[in-house]
Backbone as JSON Lines, residues from 0, in Angstrom:
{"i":0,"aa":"X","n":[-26.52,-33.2,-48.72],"ca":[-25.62,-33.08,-49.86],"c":[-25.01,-34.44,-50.18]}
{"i":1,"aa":"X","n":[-25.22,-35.01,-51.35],"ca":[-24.51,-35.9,-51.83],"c":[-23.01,-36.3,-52.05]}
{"i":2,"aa":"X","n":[-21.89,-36.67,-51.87],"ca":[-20.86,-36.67,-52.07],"c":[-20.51,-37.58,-53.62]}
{"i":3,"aa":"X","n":[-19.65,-36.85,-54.08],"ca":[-19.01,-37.57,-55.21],"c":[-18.56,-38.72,-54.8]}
{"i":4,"aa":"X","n":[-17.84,-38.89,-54.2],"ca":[-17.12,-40.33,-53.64],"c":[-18.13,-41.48,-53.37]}
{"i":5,"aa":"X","n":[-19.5,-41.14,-53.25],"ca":[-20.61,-42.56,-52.78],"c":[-21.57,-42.55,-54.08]}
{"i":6,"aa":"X","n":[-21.48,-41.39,-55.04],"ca":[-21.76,-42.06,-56.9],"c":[-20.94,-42.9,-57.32]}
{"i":7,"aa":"X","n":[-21.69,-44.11,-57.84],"ca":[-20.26,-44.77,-58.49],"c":[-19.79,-44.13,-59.85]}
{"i":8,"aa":"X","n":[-18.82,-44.56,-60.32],"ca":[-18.3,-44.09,-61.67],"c":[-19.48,-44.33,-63.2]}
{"i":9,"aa":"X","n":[-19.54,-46.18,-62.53],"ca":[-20.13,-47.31,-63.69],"c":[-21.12,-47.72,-62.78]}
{"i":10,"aa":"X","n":[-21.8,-48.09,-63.56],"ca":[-22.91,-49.27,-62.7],"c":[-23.22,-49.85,-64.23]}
{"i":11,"aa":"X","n":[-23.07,-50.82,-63.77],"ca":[-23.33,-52.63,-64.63],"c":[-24.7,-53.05,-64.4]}
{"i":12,"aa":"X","n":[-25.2,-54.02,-64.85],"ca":[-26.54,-54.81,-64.45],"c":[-26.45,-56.2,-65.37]}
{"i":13,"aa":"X","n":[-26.4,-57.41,-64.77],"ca":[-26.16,-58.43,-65.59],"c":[-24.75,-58.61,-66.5]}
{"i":14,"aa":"X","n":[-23.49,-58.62,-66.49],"ca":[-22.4,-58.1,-67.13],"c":[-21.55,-59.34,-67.11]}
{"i":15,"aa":"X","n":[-20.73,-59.59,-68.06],"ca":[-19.83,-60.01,-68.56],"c":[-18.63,-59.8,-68.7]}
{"i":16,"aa":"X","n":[-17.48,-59.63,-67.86],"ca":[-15.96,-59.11,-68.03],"c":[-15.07,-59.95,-68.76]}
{"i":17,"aa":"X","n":[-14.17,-59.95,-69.3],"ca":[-13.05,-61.05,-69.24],"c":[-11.47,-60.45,-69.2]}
{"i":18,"aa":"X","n":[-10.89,-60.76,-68.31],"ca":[-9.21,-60.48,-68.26],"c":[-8.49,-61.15,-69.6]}
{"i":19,"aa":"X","n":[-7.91,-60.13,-70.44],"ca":[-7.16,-60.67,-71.06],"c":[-5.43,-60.89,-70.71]}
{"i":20,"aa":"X","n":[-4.51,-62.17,-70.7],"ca":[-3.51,-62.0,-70.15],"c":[-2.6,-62.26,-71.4]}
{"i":21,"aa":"X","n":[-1.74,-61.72,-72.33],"ca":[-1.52,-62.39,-73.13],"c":[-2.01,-62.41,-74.68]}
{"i":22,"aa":"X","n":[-1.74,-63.84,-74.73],"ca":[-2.86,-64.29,-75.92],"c":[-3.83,-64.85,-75.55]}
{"i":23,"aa":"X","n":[-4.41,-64.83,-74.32],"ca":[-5.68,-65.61,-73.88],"c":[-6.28,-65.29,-73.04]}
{"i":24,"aa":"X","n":[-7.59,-65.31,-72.44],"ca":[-9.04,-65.03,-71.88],"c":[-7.85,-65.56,-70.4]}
{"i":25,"aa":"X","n":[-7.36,-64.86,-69.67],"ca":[-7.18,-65.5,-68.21],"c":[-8.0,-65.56,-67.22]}
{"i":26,"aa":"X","n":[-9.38,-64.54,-67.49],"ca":[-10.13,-64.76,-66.48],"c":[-11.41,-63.91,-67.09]}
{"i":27,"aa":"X","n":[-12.49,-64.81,-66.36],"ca":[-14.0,-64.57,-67.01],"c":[-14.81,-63.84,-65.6]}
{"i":28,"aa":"X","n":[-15.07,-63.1,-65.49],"ca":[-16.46,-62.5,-64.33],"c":[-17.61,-62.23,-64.74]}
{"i":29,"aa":"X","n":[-18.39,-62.67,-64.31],"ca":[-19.85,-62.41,-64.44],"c":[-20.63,-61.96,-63.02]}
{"i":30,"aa":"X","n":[-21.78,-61.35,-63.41],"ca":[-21.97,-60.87,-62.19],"c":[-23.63,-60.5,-62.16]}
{"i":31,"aa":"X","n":[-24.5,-60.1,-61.67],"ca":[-25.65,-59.66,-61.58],"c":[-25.35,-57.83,-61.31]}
{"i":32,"aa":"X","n":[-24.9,-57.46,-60.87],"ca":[-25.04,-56.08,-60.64],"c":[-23.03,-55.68,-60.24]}
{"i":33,"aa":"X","n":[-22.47,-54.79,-60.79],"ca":[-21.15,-54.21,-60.38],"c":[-21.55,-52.35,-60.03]}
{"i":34,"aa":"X","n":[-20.74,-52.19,-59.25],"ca":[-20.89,-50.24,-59.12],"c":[-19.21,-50.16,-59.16]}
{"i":35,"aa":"X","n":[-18.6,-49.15,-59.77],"ca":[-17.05,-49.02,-60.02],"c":[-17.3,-47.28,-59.29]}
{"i":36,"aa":"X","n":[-16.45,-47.46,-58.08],"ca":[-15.77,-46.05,-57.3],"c":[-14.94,-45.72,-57.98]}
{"i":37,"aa":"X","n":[-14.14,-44.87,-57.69],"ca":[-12.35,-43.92,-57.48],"c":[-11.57,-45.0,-57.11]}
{"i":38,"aa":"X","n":[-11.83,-45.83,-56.18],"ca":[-10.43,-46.61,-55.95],"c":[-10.77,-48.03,-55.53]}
{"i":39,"aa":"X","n":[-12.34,-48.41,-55.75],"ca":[-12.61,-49.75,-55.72],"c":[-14.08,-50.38,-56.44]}
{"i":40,"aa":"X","n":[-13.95,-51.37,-56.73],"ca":[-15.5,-51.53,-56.97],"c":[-16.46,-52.71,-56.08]}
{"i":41,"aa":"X","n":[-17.49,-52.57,-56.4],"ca":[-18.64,-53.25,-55.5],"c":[-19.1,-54.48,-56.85]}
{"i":42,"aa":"X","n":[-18.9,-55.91,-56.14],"ca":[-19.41,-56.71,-57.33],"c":[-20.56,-57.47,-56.88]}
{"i":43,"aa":"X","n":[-22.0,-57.62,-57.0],"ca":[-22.95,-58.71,-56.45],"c":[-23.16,-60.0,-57.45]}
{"i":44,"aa":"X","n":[-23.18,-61.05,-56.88],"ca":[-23.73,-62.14,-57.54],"c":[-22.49,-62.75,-58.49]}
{"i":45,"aa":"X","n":[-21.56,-62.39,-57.95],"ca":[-20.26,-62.98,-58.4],"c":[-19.38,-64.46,-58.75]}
{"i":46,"aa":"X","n":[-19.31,-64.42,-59.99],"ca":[-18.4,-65.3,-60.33],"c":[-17.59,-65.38,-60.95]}
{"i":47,"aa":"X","n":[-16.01,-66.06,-61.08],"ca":[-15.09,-65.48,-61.72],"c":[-14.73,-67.29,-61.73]}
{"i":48,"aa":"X","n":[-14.46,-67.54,-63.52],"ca":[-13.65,-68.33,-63.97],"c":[-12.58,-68.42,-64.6]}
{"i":49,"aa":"X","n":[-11.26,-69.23,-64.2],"ca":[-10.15,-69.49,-64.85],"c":[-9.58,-70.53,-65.42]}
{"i":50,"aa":"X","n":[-8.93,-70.92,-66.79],"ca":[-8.51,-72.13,-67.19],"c":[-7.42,-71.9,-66.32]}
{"i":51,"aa":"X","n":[-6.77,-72.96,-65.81],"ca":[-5.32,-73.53,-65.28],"c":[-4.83,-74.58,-65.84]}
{"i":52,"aa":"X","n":[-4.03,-73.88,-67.16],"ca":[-3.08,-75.13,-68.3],"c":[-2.16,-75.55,-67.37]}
{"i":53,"aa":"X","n":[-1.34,-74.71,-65.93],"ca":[-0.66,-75.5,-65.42],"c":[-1.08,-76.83,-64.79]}
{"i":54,"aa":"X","n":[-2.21,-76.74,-64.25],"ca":[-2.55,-77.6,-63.34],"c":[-3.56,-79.11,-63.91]}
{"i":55,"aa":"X","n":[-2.97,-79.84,-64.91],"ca":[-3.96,-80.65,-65.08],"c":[-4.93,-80.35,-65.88]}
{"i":56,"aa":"X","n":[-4.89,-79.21,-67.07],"ca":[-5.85,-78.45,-67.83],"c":[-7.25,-78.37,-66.89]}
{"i":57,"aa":"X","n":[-7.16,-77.71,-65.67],"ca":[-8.55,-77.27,-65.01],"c":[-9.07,-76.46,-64.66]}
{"i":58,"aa":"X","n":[-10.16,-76.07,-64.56],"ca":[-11.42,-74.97,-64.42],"c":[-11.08,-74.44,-62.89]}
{"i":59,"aa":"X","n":[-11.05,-73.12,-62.38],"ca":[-11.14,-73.21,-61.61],"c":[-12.15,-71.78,-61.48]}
{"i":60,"aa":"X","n":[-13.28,-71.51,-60.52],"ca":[-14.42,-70.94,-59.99],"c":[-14.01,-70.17,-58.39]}
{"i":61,"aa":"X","n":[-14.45,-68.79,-58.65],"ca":[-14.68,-68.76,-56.99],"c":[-15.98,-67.6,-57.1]}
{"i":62,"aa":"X","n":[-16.66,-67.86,-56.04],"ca":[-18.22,-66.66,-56.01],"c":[-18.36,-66.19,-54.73]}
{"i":63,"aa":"X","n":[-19.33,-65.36,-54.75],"ca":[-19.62,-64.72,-53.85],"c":[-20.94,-64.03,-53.98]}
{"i":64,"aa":"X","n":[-21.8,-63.53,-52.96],"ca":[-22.92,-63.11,-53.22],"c":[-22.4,-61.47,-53.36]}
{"i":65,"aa":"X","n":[-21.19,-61.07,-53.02],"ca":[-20.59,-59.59,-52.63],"c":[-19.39,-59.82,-52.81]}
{"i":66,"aa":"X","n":[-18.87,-58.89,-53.16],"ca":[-17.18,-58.65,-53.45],"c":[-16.68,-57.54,-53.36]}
{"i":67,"aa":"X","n":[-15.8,-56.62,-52.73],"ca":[-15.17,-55.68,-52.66],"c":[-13.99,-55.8,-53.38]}
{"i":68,"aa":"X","n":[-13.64,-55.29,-54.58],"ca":[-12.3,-55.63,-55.2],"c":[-11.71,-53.94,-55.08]}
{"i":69,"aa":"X","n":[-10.4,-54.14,-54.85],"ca":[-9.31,-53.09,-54.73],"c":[-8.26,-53.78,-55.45]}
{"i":70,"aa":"X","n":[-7.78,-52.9,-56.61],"ca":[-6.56,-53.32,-57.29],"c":[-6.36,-55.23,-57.38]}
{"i":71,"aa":"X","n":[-5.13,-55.7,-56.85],"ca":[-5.93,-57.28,-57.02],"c":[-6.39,-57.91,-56.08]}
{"i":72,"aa":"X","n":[-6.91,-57.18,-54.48],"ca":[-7.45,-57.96,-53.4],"c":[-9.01,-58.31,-54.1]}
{"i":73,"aa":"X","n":[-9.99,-59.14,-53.46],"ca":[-10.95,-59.4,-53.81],"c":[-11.3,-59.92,-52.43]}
{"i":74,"aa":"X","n":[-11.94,-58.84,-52.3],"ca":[-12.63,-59.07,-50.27],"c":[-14.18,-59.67,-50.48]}
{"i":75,"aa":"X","n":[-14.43,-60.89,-49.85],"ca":[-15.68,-61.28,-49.89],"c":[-16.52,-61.42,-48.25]}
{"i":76,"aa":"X","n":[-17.08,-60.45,-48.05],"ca":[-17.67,-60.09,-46.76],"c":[-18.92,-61.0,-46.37]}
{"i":77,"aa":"X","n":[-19.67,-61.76,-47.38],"ca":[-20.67,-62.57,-47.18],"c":[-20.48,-64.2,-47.55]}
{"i":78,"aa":"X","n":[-19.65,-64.23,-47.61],"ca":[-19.04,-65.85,-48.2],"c":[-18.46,-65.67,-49.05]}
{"i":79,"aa":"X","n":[-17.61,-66.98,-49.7],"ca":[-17.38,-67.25,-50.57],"c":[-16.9,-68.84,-51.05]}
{"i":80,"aa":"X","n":[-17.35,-69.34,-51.91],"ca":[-17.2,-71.08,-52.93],"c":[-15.84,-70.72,-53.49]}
{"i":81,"aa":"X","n":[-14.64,-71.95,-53.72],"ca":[-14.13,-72.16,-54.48],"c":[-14.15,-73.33,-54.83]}
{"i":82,"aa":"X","n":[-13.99,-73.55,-56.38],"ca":[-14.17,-75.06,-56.86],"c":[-13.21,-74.93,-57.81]}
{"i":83,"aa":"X","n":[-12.48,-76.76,-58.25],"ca":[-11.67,-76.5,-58.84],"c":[-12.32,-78.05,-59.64]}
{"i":84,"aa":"X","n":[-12.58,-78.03,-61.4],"ca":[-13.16,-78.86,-61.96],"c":[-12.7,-80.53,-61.62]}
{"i":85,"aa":"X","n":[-11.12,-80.16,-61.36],"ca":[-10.72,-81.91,-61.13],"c":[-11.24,-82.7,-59.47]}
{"i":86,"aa":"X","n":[-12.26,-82.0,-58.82],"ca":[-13.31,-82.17,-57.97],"c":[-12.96,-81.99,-55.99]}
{"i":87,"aa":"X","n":[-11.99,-80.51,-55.85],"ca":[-11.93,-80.08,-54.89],"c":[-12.58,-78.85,-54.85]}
{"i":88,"aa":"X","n":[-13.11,-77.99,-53.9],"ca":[-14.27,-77.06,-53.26],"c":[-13.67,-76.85,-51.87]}
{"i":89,"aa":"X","n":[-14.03,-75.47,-51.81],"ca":[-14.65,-75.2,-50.15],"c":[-14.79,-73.97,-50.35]}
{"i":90,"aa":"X","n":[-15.63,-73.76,-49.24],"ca":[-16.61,-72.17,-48.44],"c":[-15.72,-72.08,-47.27]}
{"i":91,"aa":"X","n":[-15.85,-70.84,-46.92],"ca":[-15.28,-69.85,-46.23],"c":[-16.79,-69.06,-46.16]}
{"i":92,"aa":"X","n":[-16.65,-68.5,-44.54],"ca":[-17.62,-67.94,-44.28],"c":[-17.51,-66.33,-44.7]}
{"i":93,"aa":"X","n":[-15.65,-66.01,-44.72],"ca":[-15.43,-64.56,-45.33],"c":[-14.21,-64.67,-45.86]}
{"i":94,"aa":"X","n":[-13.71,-63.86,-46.27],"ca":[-12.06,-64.22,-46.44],"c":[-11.72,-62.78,-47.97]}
{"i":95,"aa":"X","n":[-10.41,-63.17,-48.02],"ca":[-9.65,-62.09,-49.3],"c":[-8.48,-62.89,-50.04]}
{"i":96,"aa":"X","n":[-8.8,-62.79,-51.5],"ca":[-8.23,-63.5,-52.05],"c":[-7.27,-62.54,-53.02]}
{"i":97,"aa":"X","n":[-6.07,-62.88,-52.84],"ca":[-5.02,-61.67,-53.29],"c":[-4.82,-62.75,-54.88]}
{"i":98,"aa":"X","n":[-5.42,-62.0,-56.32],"ca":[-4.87,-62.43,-57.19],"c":[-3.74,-62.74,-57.86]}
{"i":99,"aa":"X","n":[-2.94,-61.51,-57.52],"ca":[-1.75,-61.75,-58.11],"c":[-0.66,-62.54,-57.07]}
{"i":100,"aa":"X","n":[-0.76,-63.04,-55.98],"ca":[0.11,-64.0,-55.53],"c":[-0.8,-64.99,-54.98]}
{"i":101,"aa":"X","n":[-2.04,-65.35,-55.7],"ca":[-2.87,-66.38,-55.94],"c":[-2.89,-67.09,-54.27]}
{"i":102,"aa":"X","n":[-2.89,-66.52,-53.5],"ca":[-3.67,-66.69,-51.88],"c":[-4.99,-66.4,-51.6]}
{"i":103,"aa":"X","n":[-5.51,-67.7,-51.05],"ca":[-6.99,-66.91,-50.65],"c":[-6.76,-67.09,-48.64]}
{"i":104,"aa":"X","n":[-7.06,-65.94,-48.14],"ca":[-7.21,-66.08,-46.27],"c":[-8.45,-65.82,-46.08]}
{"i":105,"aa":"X","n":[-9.15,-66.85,-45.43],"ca":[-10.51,-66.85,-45.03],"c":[-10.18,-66.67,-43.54]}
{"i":106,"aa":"X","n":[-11.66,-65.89,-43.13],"ca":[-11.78,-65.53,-41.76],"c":[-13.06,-66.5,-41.72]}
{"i":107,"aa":"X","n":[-12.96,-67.2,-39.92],"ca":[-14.29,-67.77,-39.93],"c":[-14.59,-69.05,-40.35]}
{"i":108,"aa":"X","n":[-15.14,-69.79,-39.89],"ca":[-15.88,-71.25,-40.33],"c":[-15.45,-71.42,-41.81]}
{"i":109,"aa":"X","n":[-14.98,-72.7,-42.35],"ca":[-14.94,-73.43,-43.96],"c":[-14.85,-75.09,-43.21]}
{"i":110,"aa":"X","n":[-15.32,-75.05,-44.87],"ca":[-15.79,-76.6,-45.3],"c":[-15.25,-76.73,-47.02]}
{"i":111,"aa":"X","n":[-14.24,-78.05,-46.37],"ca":[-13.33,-78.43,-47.56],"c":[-14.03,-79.7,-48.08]}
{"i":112,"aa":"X","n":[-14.08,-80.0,-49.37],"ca":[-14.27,-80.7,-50.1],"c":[-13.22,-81.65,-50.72]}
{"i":113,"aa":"X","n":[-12.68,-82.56,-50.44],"ca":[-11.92,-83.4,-51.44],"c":[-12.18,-84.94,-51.6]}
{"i":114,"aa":"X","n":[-11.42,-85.0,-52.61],"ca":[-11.37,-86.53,-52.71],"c":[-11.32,-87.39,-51.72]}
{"i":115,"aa":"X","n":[-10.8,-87.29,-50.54],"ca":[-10.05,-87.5,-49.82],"c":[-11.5,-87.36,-48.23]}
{"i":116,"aa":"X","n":[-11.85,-86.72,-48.62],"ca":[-13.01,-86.35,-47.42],"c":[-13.31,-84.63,-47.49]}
{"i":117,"aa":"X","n":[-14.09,-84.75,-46.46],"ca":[-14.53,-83.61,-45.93],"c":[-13.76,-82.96,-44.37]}
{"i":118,"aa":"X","n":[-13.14,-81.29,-44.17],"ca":[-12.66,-81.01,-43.65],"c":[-13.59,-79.66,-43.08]}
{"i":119,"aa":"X","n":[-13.24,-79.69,-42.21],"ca":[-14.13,-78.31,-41.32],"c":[-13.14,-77.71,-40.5]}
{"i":120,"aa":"X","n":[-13.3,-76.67,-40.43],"ca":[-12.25,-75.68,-39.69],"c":[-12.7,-74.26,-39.48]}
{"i":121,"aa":"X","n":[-11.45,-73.41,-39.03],"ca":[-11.75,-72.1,-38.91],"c":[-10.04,-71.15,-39.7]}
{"i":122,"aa":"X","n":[-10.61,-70.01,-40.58],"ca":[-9.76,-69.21,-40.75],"c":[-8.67,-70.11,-42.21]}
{"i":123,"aa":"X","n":[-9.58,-70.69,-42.98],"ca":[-8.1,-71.59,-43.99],"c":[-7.53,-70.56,-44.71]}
{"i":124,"aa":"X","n":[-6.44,-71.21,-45.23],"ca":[-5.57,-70.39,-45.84],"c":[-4.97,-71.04,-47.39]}
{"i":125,"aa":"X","n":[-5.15,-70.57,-48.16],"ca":[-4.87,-71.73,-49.48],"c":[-4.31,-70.87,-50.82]}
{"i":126,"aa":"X","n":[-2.45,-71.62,-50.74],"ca":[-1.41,-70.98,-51.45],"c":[-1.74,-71.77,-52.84]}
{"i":127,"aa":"X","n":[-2.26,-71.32,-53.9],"ca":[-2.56,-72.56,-55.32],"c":[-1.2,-72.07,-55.85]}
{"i":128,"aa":"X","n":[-0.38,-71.86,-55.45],"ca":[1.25,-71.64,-56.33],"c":[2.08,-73.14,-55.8]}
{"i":129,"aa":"X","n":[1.09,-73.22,-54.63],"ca":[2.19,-74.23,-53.48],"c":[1.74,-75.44,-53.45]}
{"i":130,"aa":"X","n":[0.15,-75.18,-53.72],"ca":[-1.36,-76.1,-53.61],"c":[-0.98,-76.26,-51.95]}
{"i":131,"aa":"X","n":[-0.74,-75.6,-51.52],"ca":[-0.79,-75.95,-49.22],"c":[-1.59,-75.58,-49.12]}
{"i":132,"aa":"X","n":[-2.96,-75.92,-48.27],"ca":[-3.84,-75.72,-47.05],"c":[-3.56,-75.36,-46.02]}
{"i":133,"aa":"X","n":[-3.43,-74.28,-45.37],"ca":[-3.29,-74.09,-43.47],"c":[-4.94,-73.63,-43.6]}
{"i":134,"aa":"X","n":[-5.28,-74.28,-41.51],"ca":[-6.16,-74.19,-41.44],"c":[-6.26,-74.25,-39.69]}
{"i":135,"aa":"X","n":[-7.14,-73.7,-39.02],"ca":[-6.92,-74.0,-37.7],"c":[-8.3,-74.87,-37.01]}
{"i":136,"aa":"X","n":[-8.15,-75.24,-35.85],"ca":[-9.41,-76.25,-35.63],"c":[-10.23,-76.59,-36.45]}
{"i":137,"aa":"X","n":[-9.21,-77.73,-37.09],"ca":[-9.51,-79.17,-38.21],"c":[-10.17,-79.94,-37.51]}
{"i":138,"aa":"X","n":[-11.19,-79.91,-38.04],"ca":[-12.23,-81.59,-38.03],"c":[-11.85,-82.26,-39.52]}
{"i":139,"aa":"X","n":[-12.15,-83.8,-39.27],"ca":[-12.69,-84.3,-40.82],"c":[-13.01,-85.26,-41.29]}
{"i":140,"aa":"X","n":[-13.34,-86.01,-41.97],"ca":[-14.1,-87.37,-42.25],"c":[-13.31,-87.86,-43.22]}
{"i":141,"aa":"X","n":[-12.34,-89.11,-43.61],"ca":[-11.5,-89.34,-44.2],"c":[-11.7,-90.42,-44.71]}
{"i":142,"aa":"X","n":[-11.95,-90.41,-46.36],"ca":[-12.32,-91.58,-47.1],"c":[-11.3,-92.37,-47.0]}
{"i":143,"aa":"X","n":[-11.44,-93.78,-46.37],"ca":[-10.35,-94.98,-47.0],"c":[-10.83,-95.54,-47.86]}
{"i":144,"aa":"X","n":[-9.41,-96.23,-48.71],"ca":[-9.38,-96.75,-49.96],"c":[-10.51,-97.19,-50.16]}
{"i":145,"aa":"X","n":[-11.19,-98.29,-49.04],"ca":[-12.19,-99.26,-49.24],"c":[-13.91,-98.46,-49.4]}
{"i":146,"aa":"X","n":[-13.33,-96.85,-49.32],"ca":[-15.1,-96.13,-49.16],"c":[-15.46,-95.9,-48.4]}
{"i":147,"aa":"X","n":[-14.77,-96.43,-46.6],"ca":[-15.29,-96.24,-45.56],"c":[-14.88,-94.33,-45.31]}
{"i":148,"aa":"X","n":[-15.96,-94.01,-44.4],"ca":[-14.9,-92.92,-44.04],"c":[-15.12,-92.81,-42.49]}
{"i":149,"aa":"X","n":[-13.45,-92.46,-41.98],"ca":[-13.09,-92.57,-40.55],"c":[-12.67,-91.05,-40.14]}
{"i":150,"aa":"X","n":[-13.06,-90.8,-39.04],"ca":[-13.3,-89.35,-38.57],"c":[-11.88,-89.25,-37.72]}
{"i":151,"aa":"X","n":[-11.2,-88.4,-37.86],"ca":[-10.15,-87.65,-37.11],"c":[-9.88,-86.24,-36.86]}
């Protein structure tokens, strides 16, 4: 016997969302395949873009090959990229990114991207209200001025 609860509601294929907040597009998803439950949905091939007028007028991206979204958590069980256009990034091997108080907590291995160098760790944590990084067993390769980069 089939249960109602494991039909989804919707099923998507190739799709296009956009959050409207306002007077403006706050957020774009695209996706290869979505299934919408009772109280969550399933997103594959995920990507979700946002302008940030606060920050320097910039783009900011996060994906996933999988997404579990509930209300505004966004659980990514197989990875997940964030990039931000003025040229910072990092992966997380899993993690949940709470939209509405704009935290992402990764579980597991990441690799940070900045200007600044490259950072490796476990479990980061990244407040974009605060722009803070926590992160635990930090490695990293640290560009000086001159281009060199020195490992600490």
């Amino acid at each position: 016997m089939i249960s109602s609860e494991n039909i989804p509601k919707i099923e998507l294929i190739d799709f296009n969302m956009y959050q409207i907040n306002g007077n403006f597009v706050d957020m774009k998803i695209e996706g290869s395949k979505a299934l919408q439950f009772n109280d969550y949905e399933i997103l594959y091939g995920f990507l979700a873009s946002r302008y940030n007028n606060k920050s320097k007028n910039t783009y900011e991206y996060i994906s996933g090959d999988e997404v579990i979204r509930k209300g505004d958590m966004y659980d990514f069980p197989k990875g997940v990229v964030y990039t931000k256009s003025d040229g910072g990034s990092f992966w997380s091997e899993s993690g949940i990114y709470d939209y509405r108080k704009e935290i992402f907590k990764g579980k597991g291995d990441f690799v940070l991207n900045a200007l600044e160098g490259e950072f490796m760790g476990k479990n980061i944590v990244y407040d974009k209200k605060s722009q803070i990084i926590h992160a635990v067993s930090v490695t990293s390769e640290i560009i000086l001025e001159g281009g060199d980069k020195d490992k600490k």
